[in-house]
N, CA, C and O of each residue as an XYZ file, in Angstrom:
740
protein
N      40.815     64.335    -41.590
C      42.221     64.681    -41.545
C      43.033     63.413    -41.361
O      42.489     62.428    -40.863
N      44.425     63.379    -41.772
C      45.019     61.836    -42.243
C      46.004     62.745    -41.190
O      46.219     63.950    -41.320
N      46.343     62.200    -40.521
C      48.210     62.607    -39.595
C      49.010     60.949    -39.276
O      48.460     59.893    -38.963
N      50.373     61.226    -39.484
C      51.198     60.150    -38.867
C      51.349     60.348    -37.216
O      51.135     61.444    -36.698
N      51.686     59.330    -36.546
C      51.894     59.477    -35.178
C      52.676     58.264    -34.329
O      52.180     57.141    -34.233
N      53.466     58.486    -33.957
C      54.271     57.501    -33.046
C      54.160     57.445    -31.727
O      53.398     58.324    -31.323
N      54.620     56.753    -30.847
C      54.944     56.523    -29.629
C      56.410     56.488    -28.885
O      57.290     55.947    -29.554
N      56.807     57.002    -27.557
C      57.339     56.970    -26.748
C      57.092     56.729    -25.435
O      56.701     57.547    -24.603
N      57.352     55.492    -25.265
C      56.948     55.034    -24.114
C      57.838     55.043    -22.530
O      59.052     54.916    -22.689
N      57.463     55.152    -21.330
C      58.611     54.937    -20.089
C      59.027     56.484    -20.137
O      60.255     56.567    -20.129
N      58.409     57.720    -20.184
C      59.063     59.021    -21.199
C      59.325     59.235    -19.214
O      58.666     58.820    -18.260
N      60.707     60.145    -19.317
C      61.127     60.734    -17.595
C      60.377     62.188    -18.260
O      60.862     62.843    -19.182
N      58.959     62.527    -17.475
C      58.082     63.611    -18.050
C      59.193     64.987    -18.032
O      59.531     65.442    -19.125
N      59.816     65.710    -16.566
C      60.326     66.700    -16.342
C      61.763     66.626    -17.661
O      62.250     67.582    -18.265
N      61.994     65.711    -17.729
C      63.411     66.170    -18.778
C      62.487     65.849    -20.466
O      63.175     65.253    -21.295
N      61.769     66.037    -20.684
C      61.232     65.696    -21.988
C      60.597     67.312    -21.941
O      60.953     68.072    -22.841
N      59.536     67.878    -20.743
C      59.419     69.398    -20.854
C      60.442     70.038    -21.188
O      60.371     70.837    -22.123
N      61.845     69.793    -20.371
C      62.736     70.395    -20.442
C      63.669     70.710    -22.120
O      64.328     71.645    -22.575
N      63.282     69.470    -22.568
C      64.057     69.601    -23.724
C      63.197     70.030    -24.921
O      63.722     70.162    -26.027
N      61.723     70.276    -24.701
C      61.310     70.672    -25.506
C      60.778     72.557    -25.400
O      60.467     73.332    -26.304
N      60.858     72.739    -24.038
C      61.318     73.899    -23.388
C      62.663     75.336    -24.395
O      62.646     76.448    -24.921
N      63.730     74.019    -24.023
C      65.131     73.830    -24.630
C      65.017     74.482    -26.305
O      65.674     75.304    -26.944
N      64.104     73.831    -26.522
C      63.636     74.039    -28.119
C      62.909     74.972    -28.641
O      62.950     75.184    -29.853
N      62.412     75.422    -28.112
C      61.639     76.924    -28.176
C      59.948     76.002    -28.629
O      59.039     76.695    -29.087
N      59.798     74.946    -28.494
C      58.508     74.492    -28.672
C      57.421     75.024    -27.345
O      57.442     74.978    -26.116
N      56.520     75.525    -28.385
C      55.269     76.095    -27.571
C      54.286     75.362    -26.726
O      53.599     74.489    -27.256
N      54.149     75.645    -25.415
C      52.931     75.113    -24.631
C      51.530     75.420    -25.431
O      51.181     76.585    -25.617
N      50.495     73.956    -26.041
C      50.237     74.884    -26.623
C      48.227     74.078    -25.836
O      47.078     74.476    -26.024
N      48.757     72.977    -25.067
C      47.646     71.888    -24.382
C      48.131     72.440    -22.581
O      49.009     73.238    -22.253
N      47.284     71.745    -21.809
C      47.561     71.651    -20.434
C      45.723     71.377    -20.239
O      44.652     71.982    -20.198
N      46.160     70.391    -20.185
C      43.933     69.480    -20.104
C      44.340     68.747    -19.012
O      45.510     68.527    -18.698
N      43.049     68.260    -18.269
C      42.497     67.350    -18.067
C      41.554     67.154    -18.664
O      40.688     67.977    -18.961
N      41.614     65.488    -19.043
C      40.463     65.251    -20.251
C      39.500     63.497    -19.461
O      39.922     62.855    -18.499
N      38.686     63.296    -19.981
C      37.621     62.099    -19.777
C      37.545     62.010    -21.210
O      37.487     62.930    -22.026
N      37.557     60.473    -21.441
C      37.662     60.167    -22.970
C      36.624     59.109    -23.041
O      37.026     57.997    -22.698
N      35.051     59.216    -23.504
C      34.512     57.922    -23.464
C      34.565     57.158    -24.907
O      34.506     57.726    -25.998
N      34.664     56.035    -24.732
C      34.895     55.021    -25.677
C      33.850     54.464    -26.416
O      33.098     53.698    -25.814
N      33.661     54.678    -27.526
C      32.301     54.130    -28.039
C      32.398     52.867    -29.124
O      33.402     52.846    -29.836
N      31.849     52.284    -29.214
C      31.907     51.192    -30.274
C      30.692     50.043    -29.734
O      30.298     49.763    -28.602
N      30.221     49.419    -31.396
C      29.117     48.654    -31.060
C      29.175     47.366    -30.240
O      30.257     46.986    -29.792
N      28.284     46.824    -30.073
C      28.615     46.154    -28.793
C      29.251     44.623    -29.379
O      29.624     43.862    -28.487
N      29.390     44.147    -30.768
C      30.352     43.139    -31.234
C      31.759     43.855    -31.335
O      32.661     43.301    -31.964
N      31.971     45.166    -30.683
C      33.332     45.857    -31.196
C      34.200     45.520    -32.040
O      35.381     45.198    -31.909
N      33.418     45.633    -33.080
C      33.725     45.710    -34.482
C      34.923     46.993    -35.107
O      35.902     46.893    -35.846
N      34.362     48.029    -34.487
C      35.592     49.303    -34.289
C      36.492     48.840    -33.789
O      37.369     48.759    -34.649
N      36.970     48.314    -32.504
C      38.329     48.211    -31.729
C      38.698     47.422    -32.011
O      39.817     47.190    -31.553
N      38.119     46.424    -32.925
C      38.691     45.223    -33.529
C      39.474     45.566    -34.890
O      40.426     44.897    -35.291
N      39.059     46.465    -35.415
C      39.952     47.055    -37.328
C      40.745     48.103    -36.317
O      41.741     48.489    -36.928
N      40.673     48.803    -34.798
C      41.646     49.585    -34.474
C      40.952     50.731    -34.609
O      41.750     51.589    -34.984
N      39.501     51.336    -34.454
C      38.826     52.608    -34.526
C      37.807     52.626    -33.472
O      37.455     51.654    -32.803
N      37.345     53.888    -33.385
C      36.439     53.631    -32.486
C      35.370     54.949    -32.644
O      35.496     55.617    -33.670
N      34.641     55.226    -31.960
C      34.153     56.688    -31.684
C      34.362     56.883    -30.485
O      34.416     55.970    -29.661
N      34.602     58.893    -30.043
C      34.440     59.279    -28.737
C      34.105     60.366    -28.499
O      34.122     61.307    -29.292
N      33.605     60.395    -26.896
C      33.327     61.504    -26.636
C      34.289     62.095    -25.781
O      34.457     61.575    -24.678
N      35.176     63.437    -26.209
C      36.285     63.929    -24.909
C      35.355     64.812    -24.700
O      34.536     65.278    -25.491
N      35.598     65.115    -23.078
C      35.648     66.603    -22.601
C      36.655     66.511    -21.404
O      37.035     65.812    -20.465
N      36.844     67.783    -22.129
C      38.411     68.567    -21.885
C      38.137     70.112    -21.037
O      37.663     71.238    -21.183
N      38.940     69.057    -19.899
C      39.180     71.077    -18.639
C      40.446     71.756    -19.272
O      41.522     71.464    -18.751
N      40.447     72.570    -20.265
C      41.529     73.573    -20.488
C      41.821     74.512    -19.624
O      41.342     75.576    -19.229
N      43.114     73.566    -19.351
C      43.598     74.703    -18.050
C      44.086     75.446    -17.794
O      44.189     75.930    -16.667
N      44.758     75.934    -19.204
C      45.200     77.326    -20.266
C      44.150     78.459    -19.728
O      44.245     79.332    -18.865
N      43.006     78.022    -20.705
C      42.174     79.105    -21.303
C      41.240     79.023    -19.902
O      40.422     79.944    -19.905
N      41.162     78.345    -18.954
C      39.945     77.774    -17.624
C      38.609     77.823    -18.298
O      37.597     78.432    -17.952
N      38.818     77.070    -19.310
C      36.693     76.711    -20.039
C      37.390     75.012    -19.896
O      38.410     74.417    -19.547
N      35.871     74.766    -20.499
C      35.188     72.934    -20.800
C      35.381     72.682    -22.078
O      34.980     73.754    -22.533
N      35.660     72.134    -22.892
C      35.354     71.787    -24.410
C      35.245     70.593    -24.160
O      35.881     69.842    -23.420
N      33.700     70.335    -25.366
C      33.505     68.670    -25.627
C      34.142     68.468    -26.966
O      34.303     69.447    -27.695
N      34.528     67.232    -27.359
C      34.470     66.814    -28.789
C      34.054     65.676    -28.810
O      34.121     64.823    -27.925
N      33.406     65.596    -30.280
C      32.865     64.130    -30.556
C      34.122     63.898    -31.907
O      34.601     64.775    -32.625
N      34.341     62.764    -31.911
C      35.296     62.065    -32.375
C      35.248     60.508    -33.178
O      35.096     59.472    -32.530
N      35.392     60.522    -34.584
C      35.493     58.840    -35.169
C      37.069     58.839    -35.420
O      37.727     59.686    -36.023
N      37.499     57.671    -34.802
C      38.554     57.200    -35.631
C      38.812     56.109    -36.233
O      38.054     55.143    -36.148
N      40.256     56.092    -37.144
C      39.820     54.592    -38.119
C      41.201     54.533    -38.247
O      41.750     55.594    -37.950
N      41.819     53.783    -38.536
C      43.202     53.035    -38.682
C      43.123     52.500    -40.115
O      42.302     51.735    -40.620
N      44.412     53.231    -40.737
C      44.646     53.151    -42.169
C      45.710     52.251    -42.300
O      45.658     51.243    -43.004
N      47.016     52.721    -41.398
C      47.764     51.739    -41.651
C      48.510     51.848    -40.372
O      48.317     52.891    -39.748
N      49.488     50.801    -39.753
C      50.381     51.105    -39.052
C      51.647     49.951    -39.407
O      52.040     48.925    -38.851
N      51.932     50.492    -40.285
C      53.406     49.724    -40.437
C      54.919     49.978    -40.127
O      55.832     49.214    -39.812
N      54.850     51.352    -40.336
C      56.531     51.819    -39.880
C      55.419     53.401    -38.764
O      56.097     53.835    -37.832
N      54.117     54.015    -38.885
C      54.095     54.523    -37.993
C      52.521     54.114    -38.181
O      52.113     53.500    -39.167
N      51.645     54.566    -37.030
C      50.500     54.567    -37.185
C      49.857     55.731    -38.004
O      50.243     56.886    -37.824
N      48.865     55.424    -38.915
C      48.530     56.406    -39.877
C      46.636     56.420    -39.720
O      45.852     55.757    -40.401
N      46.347     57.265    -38.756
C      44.725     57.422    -38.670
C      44.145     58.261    -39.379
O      44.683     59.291    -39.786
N      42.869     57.889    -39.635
C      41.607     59.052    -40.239
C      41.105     59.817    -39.128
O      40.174     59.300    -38.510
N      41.337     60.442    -38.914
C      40.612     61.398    -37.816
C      39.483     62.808    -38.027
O      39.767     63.932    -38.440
N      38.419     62.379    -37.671
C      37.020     63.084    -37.960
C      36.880     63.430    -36.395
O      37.169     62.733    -35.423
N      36.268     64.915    -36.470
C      36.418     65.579    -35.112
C      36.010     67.061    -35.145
O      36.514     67.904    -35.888
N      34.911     67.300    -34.136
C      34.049     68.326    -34.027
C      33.902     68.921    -32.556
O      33.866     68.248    -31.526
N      33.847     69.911    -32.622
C      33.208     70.308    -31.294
C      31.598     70.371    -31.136
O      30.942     70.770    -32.098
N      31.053     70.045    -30.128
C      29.929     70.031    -29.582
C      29.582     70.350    -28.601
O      30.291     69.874    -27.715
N      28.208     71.412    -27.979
C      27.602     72.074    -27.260
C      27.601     71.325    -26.153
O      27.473     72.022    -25.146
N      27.707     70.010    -25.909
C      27.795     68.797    -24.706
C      27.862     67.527    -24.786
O      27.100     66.791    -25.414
N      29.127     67.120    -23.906
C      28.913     65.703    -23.879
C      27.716     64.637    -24.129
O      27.579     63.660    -24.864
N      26.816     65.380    -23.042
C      25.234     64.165    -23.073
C      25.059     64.131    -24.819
O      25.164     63.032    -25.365
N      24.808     65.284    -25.613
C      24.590     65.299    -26.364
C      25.155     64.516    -27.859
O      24.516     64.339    -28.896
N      26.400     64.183    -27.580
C      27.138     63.394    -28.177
C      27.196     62.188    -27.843
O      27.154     61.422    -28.806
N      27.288     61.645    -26.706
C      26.671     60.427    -26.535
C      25.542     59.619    -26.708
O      25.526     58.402    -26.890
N      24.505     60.474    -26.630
C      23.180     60.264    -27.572
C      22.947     60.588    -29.076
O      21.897     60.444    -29.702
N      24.018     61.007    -29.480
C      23.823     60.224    -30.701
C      24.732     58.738    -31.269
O      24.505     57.832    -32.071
N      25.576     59.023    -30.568
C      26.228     57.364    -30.978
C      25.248     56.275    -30.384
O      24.843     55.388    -31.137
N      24.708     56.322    -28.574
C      23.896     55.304    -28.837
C      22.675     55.462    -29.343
O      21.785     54.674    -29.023
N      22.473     56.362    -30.091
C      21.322     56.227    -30.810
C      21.523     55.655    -32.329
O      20.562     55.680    -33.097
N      22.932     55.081    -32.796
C      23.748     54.657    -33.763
C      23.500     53.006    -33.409
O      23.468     52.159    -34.301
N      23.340     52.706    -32.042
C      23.663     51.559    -31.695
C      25.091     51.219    -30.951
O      25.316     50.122    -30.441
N      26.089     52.394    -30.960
C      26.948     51.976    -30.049
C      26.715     52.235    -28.740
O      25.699     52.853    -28.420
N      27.844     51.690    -27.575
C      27.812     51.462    -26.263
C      29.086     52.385    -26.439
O      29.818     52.746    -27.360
N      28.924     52.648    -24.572
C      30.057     53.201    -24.191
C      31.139     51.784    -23.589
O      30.665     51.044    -22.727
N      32.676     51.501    -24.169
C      33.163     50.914    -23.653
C      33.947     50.808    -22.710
O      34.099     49.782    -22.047
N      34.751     52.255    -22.490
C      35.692     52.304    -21.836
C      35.881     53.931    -21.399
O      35.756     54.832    -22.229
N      36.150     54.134    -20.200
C      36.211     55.305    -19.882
C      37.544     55.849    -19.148
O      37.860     55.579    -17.989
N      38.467     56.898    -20.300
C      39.816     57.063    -20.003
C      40.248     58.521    -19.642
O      40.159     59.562    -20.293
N      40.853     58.205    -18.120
C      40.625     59.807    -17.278
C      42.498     60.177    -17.736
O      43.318     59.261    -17.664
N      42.835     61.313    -18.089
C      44.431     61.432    -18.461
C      44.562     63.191    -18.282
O      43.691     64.061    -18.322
N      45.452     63.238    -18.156
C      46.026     64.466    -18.315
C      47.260     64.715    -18.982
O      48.349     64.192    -18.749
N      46.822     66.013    -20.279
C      47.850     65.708    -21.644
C      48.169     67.088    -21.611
O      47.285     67.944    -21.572
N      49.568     67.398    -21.627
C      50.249     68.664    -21.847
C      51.074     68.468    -23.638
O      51.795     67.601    -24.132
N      50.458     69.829    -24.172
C      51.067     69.323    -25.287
C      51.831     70.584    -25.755
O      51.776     71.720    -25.284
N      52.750     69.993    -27.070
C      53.865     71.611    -27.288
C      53.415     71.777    -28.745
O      52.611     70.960    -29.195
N      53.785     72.579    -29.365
C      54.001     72.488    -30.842
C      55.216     73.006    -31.065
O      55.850     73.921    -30.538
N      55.557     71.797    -32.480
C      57.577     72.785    -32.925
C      57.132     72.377    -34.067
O      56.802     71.274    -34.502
N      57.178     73.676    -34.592
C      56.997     73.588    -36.358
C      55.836     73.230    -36.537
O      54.914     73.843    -35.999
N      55.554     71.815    -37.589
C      54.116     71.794    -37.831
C      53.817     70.699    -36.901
O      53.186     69.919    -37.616
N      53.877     70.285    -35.975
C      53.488     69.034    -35.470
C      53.645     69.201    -34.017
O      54.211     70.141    -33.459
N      53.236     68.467    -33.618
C      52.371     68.392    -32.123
C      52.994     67.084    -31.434
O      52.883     65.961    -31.926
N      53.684     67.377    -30.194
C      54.244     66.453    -29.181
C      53.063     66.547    -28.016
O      52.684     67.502    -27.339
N      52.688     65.318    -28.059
C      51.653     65.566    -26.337
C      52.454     64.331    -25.575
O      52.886     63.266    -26.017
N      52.469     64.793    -24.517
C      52.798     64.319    -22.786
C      51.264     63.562    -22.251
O      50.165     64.114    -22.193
N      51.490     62.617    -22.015
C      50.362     61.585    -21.486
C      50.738     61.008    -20.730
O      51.618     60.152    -20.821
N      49.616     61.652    -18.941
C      49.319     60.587    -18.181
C      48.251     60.313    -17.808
O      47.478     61.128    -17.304
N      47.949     58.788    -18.037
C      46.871     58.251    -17.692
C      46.305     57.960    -16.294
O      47.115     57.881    -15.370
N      45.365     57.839    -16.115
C      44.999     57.413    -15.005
C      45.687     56.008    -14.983
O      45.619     55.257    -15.956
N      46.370     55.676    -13.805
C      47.273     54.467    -13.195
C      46.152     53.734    -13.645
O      46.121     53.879    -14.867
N      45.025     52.876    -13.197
C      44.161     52.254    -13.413
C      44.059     51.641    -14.352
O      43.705     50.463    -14.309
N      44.419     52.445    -15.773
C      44.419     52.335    -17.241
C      45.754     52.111    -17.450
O      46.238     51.014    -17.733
N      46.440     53.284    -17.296
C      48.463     53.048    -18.024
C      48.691     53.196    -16.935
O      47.731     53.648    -16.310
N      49.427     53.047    -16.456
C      50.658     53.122    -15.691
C      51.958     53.725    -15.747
O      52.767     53.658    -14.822
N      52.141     54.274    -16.760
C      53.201     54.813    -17.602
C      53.672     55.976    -18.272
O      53.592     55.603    -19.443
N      54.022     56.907    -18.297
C      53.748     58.078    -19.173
C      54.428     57.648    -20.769
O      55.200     56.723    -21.023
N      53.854     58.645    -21.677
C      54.324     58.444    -22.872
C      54.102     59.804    -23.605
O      53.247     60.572    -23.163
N      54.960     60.189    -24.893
C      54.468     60.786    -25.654
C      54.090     60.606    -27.178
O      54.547     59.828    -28.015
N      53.555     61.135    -27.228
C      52.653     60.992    -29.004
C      53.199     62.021    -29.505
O      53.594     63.032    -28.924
N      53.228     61.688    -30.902
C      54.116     62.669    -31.906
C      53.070     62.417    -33.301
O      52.864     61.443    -34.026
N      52.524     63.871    -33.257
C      51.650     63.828    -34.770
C      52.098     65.260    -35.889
O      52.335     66.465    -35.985
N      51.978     64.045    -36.509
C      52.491     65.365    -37.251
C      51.864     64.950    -39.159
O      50.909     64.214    -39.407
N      52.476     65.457    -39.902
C      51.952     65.461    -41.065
C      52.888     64.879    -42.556
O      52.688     64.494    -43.708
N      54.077     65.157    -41.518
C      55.301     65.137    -42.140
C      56.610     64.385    -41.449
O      57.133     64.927    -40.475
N      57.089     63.244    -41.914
C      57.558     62.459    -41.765
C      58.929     62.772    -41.319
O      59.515     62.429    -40.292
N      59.357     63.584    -42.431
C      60.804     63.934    -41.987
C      60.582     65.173    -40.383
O      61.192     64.966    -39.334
N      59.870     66.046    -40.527
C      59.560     66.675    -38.807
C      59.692     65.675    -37.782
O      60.516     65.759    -36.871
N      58.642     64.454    -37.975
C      58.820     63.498    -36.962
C      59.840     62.921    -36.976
O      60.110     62.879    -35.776
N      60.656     62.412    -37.508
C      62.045     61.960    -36.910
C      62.700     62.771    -36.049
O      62.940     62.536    -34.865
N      63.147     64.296    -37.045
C      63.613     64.789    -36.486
C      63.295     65.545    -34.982
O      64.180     66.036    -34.281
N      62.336     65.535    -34.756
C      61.673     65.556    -33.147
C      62.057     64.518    -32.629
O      62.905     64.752    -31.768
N      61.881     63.701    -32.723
C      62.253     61.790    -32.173
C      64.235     62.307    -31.709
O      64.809     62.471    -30.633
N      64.596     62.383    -32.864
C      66.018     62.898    -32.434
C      66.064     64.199    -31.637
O      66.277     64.460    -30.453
N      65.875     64.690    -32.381
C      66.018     65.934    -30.838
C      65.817     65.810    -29.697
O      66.556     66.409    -28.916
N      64.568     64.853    -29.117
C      64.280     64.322    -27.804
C      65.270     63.271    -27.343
O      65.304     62.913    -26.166
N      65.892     62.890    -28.060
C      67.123     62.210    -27.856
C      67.280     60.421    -27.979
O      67.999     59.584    -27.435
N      65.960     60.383    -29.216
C      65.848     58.959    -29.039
C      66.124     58.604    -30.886
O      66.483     59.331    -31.812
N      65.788     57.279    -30.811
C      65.688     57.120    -32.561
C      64.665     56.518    -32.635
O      64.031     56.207    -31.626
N      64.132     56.103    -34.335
C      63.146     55.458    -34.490
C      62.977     53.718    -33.870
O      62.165     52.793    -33.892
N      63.642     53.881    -33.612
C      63.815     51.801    -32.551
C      63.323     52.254    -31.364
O      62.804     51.348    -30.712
N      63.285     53.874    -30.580
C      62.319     53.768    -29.498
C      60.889     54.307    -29.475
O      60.270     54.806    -28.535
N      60.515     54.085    -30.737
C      59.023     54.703    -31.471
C      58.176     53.309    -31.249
O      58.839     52.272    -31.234
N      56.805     53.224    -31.082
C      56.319     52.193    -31.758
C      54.986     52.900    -32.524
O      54.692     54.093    -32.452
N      54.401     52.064    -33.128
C      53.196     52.252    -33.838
C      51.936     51.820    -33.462
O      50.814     51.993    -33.938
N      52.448     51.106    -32.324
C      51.146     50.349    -31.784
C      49.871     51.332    -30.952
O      49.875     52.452    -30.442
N      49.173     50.611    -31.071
C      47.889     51.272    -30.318
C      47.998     51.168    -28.586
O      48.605     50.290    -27.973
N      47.228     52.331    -27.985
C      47.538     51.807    -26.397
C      47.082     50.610    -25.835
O      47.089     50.426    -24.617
N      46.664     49.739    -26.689
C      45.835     48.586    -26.218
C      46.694     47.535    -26.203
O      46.936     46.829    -25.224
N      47.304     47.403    -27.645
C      48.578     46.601    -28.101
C      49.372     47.000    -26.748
O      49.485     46.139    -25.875
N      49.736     47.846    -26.620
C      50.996     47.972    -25.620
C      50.400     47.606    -24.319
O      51.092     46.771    -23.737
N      49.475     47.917    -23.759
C      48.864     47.322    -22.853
C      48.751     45.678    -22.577
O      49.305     45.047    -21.677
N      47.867     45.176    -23.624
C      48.457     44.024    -23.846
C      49.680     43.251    -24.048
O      49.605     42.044    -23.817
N      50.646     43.673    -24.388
C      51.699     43.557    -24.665
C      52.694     43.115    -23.052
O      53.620     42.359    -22.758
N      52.061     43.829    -22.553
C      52.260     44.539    -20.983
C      51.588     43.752    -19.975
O      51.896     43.915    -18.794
N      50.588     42.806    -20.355
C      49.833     42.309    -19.169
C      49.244     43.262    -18.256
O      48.845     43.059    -17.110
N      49.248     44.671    -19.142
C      48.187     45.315    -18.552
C      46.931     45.654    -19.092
O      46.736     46.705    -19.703
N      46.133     44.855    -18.901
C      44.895     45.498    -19.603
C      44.092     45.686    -18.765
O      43.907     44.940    -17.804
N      43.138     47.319    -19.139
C      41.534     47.848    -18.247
C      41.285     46.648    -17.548
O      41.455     45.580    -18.135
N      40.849     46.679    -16.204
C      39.929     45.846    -16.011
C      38.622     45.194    -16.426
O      38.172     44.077    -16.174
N      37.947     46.620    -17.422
C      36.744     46.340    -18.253
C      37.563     45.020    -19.437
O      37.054     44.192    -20.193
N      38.413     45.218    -19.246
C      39.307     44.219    -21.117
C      39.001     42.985    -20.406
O      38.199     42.174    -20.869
N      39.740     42.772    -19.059
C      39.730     41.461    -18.229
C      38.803     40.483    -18.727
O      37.596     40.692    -18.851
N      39.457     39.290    -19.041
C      38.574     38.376    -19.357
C      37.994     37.476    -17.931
O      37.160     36.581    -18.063
């Protein structure tokens, strides 16, 4: 699956529910998730901007577990980020992790967050907070399929495309002088 997706970063969480509340956009996430990071050990993935992973996700909707195993790949990011996204569910974490390192990748990074997400129309606003450790920051992600939806979400939330970026959370991290401690050189 190909989706566009932007960023909003510094987001004030309660007035961003509110306005998407406001909007008749549907609750349609409420996770806590563990995101492990996979890539070979020259990280060759996080270097072109992809990676593999393993989530599992406490849906706190439905009160079950879901795992997914996950590749991603970075097509383009010039005016938004544009990923390949390959993505399955699976019977268990362990189980997905043994097969990537049985690929030869490592686990690199391990990202604890909790993501509330809405849907308006065809596309998907998620609310992200990370574990402090990692971000520090809340933000939201905007995926969608369709270009003109995403603006117009961007505006409705009350921002324009100058407070979007395209960058990856790493870029901005970096960007930030914040990077994982695992990044720490």
């Amino acid at each position: 699956m190909e989706e566009i997706e932007t960023r909003i970063l510094d987001i004030d969480v309660d007035s961003i529910r509110n306005k998407l509340i406001a909007l008749n956009a549907v609750k349609v996430k409420s996770e806590q998730q563990i995101n492990k990071i996979f890539d070979f050990p020259d990280r060759v993935l996080l270097n072109k901007k992809g990676y593999g992973r393993i989530r599992t996700v406490n849906d706190l909707l439905n009160n079950k577990i879901v795992y997914y195993m996950t590749t991603k790949k970075m097509l383009s990011q010039e005016k938004y980020k544009v990923m390949e996204e390959n993505e399955t569910i699976i019977e268990s974490g362990a189980a997905g992790e043994k097969i990537f390192l049985s690929l030869g990748l490592i686990e690199v990074e391990c990202i604890k967050k909790y993501r509330e997400s809405y849907k308006y129309k065809n596309s998907l606003i998620e609310i992200d907070i990370n574990d402090k450790n990692f971000c520090p920051f809340p933000y939201i992600e905007i995926e969608t399929a369709f270009e003109n939806e995403l603006i117009e979400i961007v505006e409705l939330l009350g921002y324009t495309l100058k407070d979007t970026t395209s960058k990856t959370i790493y870029e901005i991290l970096e960007e930030r002088g914040i990077l994982p401690e695992k990044e720490k050189k």
